[in-house]
Backbone as ProteinMPNN parsed JSONL, in Angstrom:
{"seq_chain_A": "XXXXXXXXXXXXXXXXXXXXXXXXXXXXXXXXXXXXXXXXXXXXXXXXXXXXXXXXXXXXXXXXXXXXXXXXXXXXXXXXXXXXXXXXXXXXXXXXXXXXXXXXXXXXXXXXXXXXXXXXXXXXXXXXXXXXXXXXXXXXXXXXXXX", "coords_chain_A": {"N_chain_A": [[-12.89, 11.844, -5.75], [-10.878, 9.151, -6.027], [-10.051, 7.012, -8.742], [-8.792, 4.245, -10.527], [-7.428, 2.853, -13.055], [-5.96, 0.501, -13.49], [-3.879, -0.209, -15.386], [-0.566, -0.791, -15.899], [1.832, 1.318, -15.394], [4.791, 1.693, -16.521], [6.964, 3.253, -15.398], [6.506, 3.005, -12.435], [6.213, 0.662, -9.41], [4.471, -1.773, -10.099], [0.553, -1.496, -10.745], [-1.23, -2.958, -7.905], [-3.697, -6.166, -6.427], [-5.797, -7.35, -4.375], [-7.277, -10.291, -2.327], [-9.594, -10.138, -0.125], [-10.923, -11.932, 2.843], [-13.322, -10.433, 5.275], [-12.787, -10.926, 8.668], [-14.565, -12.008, 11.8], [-12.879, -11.356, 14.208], [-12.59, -8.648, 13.067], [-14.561, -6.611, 13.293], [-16.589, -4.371, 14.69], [-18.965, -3.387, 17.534], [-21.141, -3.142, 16.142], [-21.226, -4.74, 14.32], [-19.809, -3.862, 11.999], [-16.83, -3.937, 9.866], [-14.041, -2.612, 12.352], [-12.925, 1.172, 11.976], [-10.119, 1.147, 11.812], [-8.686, -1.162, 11.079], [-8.82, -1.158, 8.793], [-6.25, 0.491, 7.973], [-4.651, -1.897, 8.657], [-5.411, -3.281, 6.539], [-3.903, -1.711, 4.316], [-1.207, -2.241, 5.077], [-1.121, -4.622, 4.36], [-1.413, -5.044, 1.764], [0.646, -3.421, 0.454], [2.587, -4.981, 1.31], [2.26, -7.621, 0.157], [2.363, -6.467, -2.702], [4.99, -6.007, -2.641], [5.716, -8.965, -2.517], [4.766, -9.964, -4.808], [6.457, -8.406, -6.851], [8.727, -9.937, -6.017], [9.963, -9.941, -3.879], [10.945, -10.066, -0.387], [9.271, -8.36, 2.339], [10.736, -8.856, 4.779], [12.859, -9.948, 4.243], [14.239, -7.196, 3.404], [14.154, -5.737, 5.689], [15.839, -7.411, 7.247], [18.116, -6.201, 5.8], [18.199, -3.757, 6.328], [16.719, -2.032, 5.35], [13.922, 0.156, 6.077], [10.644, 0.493, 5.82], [8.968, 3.136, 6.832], [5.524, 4.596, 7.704], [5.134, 7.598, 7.202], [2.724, 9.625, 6.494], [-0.733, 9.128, 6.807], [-3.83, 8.427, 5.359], [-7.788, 8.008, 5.206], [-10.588, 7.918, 3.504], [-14.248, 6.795, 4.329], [-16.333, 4.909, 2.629], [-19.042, 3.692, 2.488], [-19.992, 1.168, 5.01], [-18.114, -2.288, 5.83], [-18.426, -5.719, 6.37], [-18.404, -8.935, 8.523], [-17.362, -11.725, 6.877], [-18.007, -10.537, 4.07], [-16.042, -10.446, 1.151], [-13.477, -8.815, 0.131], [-11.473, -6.75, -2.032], [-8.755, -5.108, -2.271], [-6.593, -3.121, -4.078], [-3.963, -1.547, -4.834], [-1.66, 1.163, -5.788], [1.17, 2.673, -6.823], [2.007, 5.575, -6.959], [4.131, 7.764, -6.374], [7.609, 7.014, -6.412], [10.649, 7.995, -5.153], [13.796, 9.169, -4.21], [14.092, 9.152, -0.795], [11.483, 8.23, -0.347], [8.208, 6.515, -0.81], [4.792, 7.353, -2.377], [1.732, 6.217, -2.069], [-1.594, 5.022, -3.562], [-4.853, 4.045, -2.377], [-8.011, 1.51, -2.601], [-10.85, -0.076, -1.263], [-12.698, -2.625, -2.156], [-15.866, -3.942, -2.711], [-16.847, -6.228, -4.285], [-18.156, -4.121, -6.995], [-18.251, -1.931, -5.662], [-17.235, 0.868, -4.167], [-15.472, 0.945, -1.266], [-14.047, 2.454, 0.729], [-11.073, 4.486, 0.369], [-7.465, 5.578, -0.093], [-4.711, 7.726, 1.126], [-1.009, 7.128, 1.254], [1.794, 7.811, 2.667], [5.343, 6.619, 2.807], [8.596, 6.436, 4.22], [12.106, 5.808, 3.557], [13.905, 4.149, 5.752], [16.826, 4.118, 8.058], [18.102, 1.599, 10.445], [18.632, 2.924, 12.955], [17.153, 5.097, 12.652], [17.975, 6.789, 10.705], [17.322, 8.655, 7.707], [16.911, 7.194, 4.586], [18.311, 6.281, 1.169], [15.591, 5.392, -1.08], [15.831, 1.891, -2.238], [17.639, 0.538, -5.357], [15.424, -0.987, -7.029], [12.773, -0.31, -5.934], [12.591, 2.321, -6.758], [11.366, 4.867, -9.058], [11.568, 4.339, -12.33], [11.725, 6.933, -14.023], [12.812, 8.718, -11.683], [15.091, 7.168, -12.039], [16.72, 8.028, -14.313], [17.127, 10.51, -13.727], [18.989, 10.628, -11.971], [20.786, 9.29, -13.782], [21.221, 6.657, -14.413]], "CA_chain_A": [[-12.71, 10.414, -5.611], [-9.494, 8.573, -6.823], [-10.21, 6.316, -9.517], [-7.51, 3.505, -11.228], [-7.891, 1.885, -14.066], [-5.164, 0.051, -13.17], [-3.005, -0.118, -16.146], [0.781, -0.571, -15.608], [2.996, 2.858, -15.805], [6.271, 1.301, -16.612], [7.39, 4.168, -14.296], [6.182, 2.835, -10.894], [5.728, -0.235, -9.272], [2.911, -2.046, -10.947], [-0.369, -2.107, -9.352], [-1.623, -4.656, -7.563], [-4.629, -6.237, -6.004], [-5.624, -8.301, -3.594], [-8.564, -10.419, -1.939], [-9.237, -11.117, 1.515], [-12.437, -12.042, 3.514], [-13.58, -10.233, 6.475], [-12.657, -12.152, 10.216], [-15.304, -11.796, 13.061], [-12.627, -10.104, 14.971], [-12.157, -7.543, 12.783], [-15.944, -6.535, 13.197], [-16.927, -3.315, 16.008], [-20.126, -4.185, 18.05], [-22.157, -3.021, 15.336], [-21.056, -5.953, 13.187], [-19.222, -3.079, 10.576], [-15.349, -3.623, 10.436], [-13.65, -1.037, 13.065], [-11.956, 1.351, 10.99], [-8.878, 1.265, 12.23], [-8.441, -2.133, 10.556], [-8.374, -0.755, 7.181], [-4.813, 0.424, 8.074], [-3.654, -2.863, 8.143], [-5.57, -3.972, 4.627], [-3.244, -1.509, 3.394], [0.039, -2.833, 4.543], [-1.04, -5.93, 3.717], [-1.758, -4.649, 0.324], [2.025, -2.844, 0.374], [3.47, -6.46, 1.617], [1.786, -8.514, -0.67], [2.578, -6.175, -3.535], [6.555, -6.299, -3.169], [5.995, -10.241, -2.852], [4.314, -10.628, -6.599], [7.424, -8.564, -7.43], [9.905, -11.247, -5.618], [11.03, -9.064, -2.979], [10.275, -10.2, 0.69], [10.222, -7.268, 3.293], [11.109, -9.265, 5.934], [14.313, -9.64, 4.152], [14.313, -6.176, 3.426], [14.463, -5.569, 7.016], [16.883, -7.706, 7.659], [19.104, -5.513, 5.267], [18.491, -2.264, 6.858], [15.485, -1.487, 4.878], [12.468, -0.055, 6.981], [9.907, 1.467, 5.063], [7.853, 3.288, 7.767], [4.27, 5.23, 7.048], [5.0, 9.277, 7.461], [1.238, 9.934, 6.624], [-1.776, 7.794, 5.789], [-5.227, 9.229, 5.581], [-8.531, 7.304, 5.014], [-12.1, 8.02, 3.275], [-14.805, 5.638, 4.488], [-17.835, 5.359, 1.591], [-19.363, 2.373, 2.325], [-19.498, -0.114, 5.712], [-18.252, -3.494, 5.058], [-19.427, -6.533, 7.893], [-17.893, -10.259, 8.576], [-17.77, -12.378, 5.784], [-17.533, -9.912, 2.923], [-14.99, -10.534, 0.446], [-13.095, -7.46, -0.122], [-10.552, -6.493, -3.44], [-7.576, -4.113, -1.85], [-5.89, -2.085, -4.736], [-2.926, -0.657, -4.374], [-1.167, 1.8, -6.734], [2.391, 3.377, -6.425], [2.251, 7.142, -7.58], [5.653, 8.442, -7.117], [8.722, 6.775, -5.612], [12.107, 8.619, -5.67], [14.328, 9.463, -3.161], [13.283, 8.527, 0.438], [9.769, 8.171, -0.007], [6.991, 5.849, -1.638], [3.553, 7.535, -2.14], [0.896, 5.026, -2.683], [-3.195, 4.758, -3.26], [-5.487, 2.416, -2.491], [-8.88, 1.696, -2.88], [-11.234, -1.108, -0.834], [-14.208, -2.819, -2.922], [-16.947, -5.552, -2.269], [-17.823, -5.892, -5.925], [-17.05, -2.758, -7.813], [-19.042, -0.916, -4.743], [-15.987, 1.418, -3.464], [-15.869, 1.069, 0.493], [-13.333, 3.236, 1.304], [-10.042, 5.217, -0.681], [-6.691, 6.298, 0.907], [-3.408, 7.692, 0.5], [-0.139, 7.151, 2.327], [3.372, 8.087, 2.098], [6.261, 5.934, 3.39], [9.669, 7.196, 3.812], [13.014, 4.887, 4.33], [14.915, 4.716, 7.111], [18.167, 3.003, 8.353], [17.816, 0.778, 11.709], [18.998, 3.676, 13.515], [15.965, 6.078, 12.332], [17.96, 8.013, 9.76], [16.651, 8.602, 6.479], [17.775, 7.021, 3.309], [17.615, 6.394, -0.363], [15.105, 3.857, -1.088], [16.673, 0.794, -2.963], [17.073, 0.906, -6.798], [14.263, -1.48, -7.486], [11.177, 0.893, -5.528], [13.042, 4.05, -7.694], [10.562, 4.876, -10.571], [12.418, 5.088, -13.673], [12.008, 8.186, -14.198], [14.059, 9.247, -10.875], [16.853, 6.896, -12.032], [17.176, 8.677, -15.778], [17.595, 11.166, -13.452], [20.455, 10.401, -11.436], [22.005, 8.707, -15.034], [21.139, 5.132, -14.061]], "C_chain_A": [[-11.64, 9.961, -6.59], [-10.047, 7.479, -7.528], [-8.639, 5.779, -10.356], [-8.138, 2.474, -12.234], [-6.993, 0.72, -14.108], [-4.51, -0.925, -14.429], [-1.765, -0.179, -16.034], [1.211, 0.721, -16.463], [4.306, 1.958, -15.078], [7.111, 1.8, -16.16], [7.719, 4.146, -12.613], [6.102, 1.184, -10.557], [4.645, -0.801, -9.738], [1.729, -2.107, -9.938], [-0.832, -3.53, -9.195], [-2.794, -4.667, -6.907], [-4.815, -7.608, -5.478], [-7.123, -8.944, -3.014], [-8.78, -11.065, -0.868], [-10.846, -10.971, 1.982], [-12.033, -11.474, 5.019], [-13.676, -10.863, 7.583], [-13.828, -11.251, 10.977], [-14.671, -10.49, 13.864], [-12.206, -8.867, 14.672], [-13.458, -6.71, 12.98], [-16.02, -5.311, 14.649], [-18.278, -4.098, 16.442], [-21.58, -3.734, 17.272], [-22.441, -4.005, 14.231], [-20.451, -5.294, 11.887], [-17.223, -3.732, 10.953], [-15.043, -2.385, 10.766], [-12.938, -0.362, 11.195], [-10.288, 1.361, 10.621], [-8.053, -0.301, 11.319], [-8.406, -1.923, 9.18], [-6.916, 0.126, 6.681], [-4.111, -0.618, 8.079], [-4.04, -4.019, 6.841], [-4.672, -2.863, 3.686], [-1.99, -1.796, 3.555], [-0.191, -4.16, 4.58], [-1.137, -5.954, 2.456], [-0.372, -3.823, 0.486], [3.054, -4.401, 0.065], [3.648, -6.913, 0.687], [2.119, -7.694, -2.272], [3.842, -6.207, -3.962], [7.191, -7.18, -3.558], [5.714, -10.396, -4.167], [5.423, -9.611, -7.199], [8.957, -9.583, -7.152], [10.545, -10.592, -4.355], [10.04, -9.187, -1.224], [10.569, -9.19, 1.757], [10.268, -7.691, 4.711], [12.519, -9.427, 5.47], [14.766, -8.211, 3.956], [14.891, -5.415, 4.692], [15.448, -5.728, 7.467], [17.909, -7.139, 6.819], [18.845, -4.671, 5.36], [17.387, -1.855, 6.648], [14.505, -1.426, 5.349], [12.042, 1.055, 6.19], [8.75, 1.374, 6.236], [6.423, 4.803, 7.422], [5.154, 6.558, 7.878], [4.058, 9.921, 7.795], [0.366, 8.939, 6.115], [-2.749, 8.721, 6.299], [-6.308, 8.094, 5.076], [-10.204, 7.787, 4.956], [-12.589, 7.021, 3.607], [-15.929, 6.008, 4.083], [-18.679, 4.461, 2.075], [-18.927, 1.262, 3.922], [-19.258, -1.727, 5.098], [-18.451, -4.581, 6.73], [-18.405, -7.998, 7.598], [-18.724, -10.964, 7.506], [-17.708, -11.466, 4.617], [-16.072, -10.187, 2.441], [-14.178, -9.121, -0.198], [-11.627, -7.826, -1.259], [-9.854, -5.135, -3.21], [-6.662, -4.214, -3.142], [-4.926, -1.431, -4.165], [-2.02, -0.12, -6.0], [0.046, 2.799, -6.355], [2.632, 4.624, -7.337], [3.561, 7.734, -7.677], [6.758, 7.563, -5.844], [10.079, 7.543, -6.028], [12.144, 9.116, -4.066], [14.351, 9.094, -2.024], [11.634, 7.866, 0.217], [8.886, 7.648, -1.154], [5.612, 6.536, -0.99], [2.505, 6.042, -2.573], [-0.963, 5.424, -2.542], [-3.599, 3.735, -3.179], [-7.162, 2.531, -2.778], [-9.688, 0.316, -2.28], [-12.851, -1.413, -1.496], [-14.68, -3.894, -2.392], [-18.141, -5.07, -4.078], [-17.202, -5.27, -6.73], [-18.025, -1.691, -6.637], [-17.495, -0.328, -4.344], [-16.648, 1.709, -1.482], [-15.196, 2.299, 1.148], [-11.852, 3.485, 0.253], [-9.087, 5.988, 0.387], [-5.305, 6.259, 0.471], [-2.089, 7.652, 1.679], [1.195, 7.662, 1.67], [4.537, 7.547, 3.622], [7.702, 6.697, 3.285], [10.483, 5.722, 4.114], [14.024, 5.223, 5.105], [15.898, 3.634, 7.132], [17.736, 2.805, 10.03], [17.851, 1.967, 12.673], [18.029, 5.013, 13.318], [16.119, 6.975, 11.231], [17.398, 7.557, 8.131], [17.574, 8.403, 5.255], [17.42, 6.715, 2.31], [17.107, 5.126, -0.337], [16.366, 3.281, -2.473], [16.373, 0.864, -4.467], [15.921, 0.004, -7.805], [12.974, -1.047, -6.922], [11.794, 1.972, -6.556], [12.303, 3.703, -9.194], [11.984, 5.306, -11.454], [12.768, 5.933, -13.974], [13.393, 9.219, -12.963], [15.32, 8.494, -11.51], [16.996, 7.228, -13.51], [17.87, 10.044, -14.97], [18.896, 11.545, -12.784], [21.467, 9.563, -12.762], [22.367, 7.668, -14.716], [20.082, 4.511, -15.425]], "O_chain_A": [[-11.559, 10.349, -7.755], [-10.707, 6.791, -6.749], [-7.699, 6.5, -10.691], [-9.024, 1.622, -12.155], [-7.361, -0.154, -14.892], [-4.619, -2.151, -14.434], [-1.515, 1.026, -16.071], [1.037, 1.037, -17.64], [4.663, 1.677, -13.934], [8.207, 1.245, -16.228], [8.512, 4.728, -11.874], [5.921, 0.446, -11.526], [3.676, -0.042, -9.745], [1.746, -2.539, -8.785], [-0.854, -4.589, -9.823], [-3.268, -3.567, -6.623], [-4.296, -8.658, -5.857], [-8.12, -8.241, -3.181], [-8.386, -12.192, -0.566], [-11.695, -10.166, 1.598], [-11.062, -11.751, 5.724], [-14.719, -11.508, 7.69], [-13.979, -10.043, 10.792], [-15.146, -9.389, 14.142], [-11.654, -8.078, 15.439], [-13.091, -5.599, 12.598], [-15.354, -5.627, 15.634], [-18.658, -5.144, 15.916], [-22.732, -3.916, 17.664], [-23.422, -4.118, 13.497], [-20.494, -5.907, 10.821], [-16.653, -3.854, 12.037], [-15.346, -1.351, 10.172], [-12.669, -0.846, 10.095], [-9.596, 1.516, 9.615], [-6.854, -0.278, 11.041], [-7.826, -2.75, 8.477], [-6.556, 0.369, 5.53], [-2.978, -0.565, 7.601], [-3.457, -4.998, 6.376], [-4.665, -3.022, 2.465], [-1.301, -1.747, 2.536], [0.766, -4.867, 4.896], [-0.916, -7.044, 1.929], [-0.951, -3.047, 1.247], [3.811, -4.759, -0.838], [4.733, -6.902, 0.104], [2.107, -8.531, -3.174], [4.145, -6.36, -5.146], [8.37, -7.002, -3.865], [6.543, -11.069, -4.78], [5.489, -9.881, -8.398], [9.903, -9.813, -7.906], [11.687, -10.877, -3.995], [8.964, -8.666, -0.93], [11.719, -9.009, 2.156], [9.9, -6.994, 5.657], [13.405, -9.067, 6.245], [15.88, -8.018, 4.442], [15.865, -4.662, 4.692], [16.13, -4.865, 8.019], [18.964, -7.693, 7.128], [19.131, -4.086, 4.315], [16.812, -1.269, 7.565], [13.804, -2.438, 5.383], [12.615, 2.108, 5.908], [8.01, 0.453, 6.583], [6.741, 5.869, 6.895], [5.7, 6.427, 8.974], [3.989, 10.634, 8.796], [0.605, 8.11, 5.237], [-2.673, 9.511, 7.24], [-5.768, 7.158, 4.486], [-10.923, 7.979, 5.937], [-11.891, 6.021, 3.444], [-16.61, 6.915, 4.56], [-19.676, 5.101, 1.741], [-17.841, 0.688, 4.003], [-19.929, -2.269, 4.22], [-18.572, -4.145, 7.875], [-17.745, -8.092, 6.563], [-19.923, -10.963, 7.23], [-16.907, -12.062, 3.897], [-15.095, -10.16, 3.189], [-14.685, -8.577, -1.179], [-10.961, -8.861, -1.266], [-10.236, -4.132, -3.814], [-6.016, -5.246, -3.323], [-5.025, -0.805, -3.11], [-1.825, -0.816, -6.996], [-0.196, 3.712, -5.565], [3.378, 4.606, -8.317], [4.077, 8.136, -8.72], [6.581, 7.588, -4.626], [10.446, 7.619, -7.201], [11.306, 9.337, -3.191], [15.017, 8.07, -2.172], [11.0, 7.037, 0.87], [8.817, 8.207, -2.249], [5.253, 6.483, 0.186], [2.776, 5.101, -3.319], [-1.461, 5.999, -1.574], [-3.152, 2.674, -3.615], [-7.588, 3.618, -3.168], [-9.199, -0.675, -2.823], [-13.853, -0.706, -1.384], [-14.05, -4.698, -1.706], [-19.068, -4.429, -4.574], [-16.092, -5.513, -7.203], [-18.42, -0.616, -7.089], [-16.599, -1.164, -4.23], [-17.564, 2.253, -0.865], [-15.756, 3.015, 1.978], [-11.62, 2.628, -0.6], [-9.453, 6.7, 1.321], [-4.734, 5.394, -0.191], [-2.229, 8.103, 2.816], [1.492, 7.839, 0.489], [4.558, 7.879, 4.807], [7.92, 7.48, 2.36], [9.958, 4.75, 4.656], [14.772, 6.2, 5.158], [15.889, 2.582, 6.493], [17.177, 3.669, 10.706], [16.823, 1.97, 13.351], [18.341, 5.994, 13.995], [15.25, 7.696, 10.741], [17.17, 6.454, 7.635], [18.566, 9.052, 4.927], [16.201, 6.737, 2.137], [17.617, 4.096, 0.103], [17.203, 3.823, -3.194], [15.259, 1.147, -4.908], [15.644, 0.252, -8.978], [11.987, -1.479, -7.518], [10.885, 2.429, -7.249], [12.485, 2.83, -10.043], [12.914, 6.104, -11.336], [13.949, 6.113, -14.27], [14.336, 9.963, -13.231], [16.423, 9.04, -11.536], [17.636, 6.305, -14.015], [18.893, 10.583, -15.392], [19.636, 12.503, -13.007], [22.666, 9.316, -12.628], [23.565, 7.398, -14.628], [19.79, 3.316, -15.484]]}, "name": "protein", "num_of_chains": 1, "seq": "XXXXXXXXXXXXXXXXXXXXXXXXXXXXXXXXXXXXXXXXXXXXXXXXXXXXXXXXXXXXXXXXXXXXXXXXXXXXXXXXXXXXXXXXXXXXXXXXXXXXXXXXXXXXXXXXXXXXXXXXXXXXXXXXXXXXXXXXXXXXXXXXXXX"}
């Protein structure tokens, strides 16, 4: 189990966290949220993390920049139901080069519901692959290139 204490590493994007209440229609006919909907509490938890650094990726977009998922995977500990208030974590492990890894982590409380990791790559409009932008580049990659 991935655990964050969620500390800033002056290395990565900072983490972030977020809090959203459960809709009706996100709900299966058991009254649990499907799971499939916990793919989009994490790019809403991606979104919302580039905005509290100032950076909207809808403009992003519109300047070439598509950061599209490669892989995502998803533990589920815990059902959560309509009306729960949920606390989406997100944590940026390594960015350099093409590709942002990221974790996350979904709570009601400090109960952990579910834990998952993805990896984004960037692309140009045209599908090819390119260097992310020098504000996702951990520090550490740009000491490396002598930035």
């Amino acid at each position: 189990m991935m655990t964050f204490d969620f500390c800033e590493d002056s290395n990565m994007l900072p983490d972030h966290e977020i809090e959203i209440r459960v809709r009706y229609y996100e709900t299966d006919a058991q009254g649990f949220v499907h799971h499939a909907n916990y793919f989009q509490y994490f790019e809403l938890a991606r979104v919302e993390q580039l905005l509290a650094l100032g950076y909207d990726y809808a403009h992003l977009e519109r300047d070439g920049i598509l950061l599209v998922v490669n892989k995502i995977a998803c533990k589920y500990h815990r059902p959560s139901k309509f009306g729960d208030t949920l606390r989406l974590q997100i944590r940026t492990v390594r960015a350099r080069g093409a590709r942002i890894d990221h974790e996350y982590r979904v709570l009601r409380g400090n109960e952990l519901l579910a834990e998952a990791e993805s990896t984004l790559a960037c692309i140009d409009r045209e599908g090819r692959v390119q260097r992310l932008p020098e504000f996702l580049l951990s520090t550490e990659s740009n000491a490396q290139l002598g930035t």
